[in-house]
C-alpha positions in Angstrom: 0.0 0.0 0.0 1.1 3.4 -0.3 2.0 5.3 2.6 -0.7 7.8 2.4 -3.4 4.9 2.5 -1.3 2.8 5.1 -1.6 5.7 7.6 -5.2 5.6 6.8 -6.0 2.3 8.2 -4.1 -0.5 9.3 -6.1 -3.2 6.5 -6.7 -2.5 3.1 -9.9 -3.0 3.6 -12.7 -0.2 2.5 -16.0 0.1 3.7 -18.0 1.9 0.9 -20.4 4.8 1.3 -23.3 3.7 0.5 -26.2 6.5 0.4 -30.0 5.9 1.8 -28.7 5.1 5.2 -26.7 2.4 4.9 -23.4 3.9 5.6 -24.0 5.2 9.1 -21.7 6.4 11.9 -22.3 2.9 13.6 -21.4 1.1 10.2 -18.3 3.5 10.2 -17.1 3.5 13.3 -17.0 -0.2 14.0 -14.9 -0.5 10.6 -12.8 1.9 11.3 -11.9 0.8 14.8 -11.1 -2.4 13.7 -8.7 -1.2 11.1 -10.6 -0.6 7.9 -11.3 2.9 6.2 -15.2 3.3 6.6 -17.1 5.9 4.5 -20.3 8.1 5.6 -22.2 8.6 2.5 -23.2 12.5 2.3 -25.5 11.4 -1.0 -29.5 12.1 -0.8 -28.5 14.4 2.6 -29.0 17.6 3.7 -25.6 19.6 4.5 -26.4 20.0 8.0 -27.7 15.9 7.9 -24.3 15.2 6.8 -22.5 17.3 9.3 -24.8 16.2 12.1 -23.4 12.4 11.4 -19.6 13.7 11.1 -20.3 15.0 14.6 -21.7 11.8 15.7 -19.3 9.6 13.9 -16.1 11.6 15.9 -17.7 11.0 18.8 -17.6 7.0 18.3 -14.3 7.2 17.2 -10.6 8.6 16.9 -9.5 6.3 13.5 -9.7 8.2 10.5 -12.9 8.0 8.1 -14.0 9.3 4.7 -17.0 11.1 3.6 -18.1 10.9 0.1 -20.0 13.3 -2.0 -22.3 13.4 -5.3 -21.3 15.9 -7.9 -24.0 18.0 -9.3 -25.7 16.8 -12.3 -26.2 18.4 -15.8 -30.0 18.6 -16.5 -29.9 16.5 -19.5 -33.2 14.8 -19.0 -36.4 15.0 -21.3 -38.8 16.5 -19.6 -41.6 14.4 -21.5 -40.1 11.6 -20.9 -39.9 11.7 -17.4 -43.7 12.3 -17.5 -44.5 9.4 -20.0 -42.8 7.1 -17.0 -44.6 8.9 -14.1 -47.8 8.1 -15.9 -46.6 4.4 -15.9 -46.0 5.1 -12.3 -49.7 5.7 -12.0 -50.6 1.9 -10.9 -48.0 1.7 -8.4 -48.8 4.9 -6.5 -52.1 4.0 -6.6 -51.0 0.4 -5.2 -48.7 1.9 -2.1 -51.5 4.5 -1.9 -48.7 7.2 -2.1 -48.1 9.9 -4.6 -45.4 10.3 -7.1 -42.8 12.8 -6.0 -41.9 16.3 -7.8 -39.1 15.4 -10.9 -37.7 18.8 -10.5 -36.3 18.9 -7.2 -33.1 20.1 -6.2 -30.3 18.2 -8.9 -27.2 19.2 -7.2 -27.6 17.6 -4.0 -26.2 20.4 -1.9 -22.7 19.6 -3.1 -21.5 23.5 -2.6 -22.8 23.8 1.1 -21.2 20.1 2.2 -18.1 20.9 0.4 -18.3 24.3 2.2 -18.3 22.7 5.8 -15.7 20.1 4.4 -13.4 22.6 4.1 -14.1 24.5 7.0 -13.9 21.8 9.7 -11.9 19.4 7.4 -12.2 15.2 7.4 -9.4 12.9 6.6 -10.8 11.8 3.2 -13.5 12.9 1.2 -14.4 11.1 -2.0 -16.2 11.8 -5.3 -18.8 9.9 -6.9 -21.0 10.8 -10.6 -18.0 13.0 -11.4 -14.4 14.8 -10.9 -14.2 18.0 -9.1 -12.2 21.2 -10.2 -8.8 21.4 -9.5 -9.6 24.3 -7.1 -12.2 22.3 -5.2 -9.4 19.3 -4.9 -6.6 22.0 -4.1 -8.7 23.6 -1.4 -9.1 20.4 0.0 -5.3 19.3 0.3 -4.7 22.5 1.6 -7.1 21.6 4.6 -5.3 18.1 5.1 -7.8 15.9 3.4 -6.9 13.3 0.9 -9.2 13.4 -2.1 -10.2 9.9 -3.9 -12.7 9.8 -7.3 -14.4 7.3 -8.4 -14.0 6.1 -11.7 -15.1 3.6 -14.4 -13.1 4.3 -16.8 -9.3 4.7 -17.4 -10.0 8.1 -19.2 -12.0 8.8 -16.2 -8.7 7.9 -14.1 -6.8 10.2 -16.6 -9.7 12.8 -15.9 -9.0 12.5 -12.1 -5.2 12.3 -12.2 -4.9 15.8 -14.1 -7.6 17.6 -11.9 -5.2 17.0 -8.8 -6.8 14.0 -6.9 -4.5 12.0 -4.4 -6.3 8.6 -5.5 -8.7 7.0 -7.5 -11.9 4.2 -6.8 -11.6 2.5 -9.7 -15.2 0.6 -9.5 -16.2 -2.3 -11.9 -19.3 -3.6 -13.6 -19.8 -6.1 -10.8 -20.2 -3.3 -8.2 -23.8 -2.8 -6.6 -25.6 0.5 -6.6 -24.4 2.9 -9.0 -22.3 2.8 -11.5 -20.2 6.6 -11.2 -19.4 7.2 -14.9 -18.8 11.3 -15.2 -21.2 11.1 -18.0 -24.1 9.3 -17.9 -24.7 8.1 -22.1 -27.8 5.4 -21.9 -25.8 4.6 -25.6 -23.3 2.7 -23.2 -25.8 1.0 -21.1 -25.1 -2.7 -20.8 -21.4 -1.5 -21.4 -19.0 -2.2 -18.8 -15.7 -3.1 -17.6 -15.2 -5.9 -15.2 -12.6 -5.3 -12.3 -9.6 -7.3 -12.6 -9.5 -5.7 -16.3 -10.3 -2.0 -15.8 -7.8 -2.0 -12.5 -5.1 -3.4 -15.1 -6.2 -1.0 -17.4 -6.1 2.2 -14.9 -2.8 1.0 -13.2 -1.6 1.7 -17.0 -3.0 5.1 -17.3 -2.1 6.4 -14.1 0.3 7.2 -11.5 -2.2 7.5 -8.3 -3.1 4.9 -5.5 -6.1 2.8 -6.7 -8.9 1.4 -4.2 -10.2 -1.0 -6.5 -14.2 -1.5 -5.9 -16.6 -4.0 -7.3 -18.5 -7.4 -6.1 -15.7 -8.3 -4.0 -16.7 -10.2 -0.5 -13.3 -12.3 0.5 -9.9 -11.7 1.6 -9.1 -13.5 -1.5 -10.2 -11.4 -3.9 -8.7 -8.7 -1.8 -5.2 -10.6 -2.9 -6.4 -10.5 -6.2 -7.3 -6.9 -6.8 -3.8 -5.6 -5.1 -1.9 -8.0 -7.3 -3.3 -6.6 -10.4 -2.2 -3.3 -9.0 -4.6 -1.7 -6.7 -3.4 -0.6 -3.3 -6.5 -1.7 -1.1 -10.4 -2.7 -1.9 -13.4 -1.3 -1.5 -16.5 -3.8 -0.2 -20.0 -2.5 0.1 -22.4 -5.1 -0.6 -20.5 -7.5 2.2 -20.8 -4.4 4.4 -24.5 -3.8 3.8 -25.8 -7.2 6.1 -23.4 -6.4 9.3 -26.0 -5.6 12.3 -24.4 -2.3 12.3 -25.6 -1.2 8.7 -28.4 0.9 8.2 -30.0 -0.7 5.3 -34.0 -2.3 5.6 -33.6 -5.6 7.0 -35.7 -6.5 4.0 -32.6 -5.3 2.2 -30.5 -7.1 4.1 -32.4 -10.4 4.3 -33.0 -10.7 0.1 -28.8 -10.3 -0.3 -28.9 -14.2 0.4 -33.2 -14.9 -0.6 -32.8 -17.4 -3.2 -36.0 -15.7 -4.2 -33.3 -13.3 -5.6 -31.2 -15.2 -8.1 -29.8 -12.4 -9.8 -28.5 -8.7 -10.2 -28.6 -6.3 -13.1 -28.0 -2.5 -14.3 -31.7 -1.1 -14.1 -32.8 2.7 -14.1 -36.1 2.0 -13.1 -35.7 3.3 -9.5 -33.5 6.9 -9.8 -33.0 7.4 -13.9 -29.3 6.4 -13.7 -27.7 2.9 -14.1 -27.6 1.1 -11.0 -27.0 -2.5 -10.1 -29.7 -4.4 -8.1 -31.3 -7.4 -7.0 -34.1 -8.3 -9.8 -37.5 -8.2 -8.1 -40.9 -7.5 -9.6 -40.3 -3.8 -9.9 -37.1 -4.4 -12.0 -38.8 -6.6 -14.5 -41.9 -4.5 -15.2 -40.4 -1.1 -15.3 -36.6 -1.4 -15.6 -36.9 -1.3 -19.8 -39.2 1.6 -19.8 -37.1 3.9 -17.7 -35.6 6.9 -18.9 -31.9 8.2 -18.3 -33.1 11.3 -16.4 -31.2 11.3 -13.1 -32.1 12.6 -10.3 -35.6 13.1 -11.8 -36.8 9.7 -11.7 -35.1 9.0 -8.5 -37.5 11.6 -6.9 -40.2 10.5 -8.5 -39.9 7.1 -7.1 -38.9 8.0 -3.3 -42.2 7.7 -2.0 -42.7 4.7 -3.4 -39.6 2.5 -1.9 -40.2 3.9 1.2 -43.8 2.7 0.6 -42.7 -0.6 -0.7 -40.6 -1.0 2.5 -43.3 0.0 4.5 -45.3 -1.9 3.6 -42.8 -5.0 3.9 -42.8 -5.5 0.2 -39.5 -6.0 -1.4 -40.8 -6.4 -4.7 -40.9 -2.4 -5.0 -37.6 -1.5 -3.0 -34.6 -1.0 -4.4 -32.7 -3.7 -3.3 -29.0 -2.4 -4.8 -26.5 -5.2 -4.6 -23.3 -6.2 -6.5 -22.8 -9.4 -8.2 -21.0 -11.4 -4.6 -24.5 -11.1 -2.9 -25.0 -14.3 -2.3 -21.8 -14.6 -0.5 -22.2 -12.4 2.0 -21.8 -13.1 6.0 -23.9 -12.2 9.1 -20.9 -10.6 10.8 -20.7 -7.4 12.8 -18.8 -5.1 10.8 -15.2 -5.6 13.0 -15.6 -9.0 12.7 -15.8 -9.2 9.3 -12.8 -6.6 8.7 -10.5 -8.6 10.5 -11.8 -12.1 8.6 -11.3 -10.6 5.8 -7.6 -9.3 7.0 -7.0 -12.8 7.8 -8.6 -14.3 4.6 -6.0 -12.1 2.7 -3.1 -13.0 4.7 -4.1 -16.7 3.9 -4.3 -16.0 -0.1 -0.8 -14.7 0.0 0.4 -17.0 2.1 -0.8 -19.7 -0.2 0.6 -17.8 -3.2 4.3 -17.6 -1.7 3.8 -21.0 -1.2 3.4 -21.8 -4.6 5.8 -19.8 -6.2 8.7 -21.3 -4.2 7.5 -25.0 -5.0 
């Protein structure tokens, strides 16, 4: 690992941020005390929600932790198409007895006023996702002591990321659940992806920069795998998202490992952007009709999910998940950092092993 990440945590282990109240200060703090990086996710917050956790978080722990931010989105969305899938809508809010929410609410999710209060009472690492900052926005920040990571799904991206000034990059493949960060959303390259193992290679070639590398891994050994193909630590979120200390819906959390659930794939049917989840009912009816108009869609559909979970129907929630699902553990969150510690120490154990045989 580098020595900028090493001083971050003691495992190269990253807990991702996951937005909608998964990634909590209890999630965080119990990863980060046992020697993982863990990651509040400011995404779908208010500013003063997000500093309100950062206040809480520091008070459960001294170990460094990230935050992560959603860059604001161009308004490239057709207005009538947006409307032609909230009449669709119609029999669902009708079902959940809840209306459709307003399409043209807020798009830039506060980023100015959280960055604002980033910088003024500064956290050890804040990350990007659905974009790359400016190079004053990333230069601010290292002048406040906070290393800066973007996510990326590209190595053009990575390229994108490197020249604006970032300390490191999240390089996140197609097997990674919830959404996929692109910087520009094209629905022409929906279905279009790279898987991890490649795109790290592929990045570790473009760039110069540490690389968490992030996407449907769940075991120590693929932990080995990633930093032999040149990433410096992992990032894990769907392994995260069943630990007791997660803030996901136990619905959520109990259709990881349904075998009612066989599969995952990229849908927009829930926020207008690609995003990998379980298939359910929801999925399957509305998932082709849905437009690329983020976050227009995703308002639309907030009161239904919370409906849908409501009403203890996972069929309408959005259950995001990457590709390991079904290999996830009922572990408390430390637990599970320092199995998969110990997995990874096993894998290259068992490597070394080999190679002088």
């Amino acid at each position: 690992m580098s020595s900028a990440l090493t001083d971050l945590c003691r495992y190269p282990v990253v807990q991702a941020p996951m937005a909608g109240g998964v990634s909590c200060p209890q999630l965080v703090s119990a990863v980060a005390e046992a020697g993982g990086l863990g990651f509040l996710a400011a995404g779908y917050k208010t500013a003063d929600g997000m500093y309100n956790e950062i206040k809480q978080l520091r008070g459960m722990t001294g170990q460094p932790f990230g935050v992560n931010l959603f860059m604001p989105q161009p308004n490239l969305a057709d207005p009538s198409a947006v409307e032609v899938y909230r009449h669709q809508l119609a029999g669902e809010a009708a079902w959940y007895e809840t209306p459709l929410g307003d399409p043209d609410s807020s798009g830039d999710d506060g980023y100015e006023a959280k960055l604002a209060i980033l910088l003024e009472d500064p956290v050890p690492v804040v990350s990007f996702t659905f974009g790359c900052p400016t190079r004053d926005a990333l230069d601010a920040l290292a002048r406040a002591g906070t290393y800066t990571v973007v996510t990326v799904t590209s190595p053009e991206e990575a390229q994108a990321a490197q020249w604006a000034g970032a300390d490191a990059i999240c390089v996140q493949g197609v097997e990674a659940g919830g959404h996929r960060s692109t910087h520009r959303d094209d629905p022409q390259n929906d279905g279009i992806g790279i898987g991890l193992l490649t795109l790290v290679a592929q990045v570790r070639e473009t760039v110069q920069l540490p690389l968490i590398a992030s996407g449907g891994i769940m075991r120590g050994s693929q932990i080995a795998a990633v930093i032999a193909a040149g990433a410096e630590a992992a990032q894990l979120g769907t392994a995260f998202l069943i630990c007791p200390e997660s803030g996901a819906h136990l619905l959520h959390k109990q259709a990881l490992t349904n075998p009612l659930f066989v599969r995952t794939a990229m849908t927009r049917a829930f926020s207008g952007r690609p995003a990998r989840g379980l298939v359910n009912r929801f999925v399957r009816e509305h998932g082709p009709y849905a437009p690329a108009a983020y976050p227009q869609v995703h308002h639309v559909t907030s009161g239904l999910r919370k409906a849908a979970a409501k009403a203890g129907d996972a069929q309408g929630m959005a259950l995001w998940a990457g590709q390991g699902h079904r290999m996830a553990r009922e572990l408390p969150a430390g637990r599970l950092v320092e199995l998969l510690a110990e997995e990874l120490d096993a894998a290259r154990a068992a490597l070394s092993t080999r190679s002088t045989q």
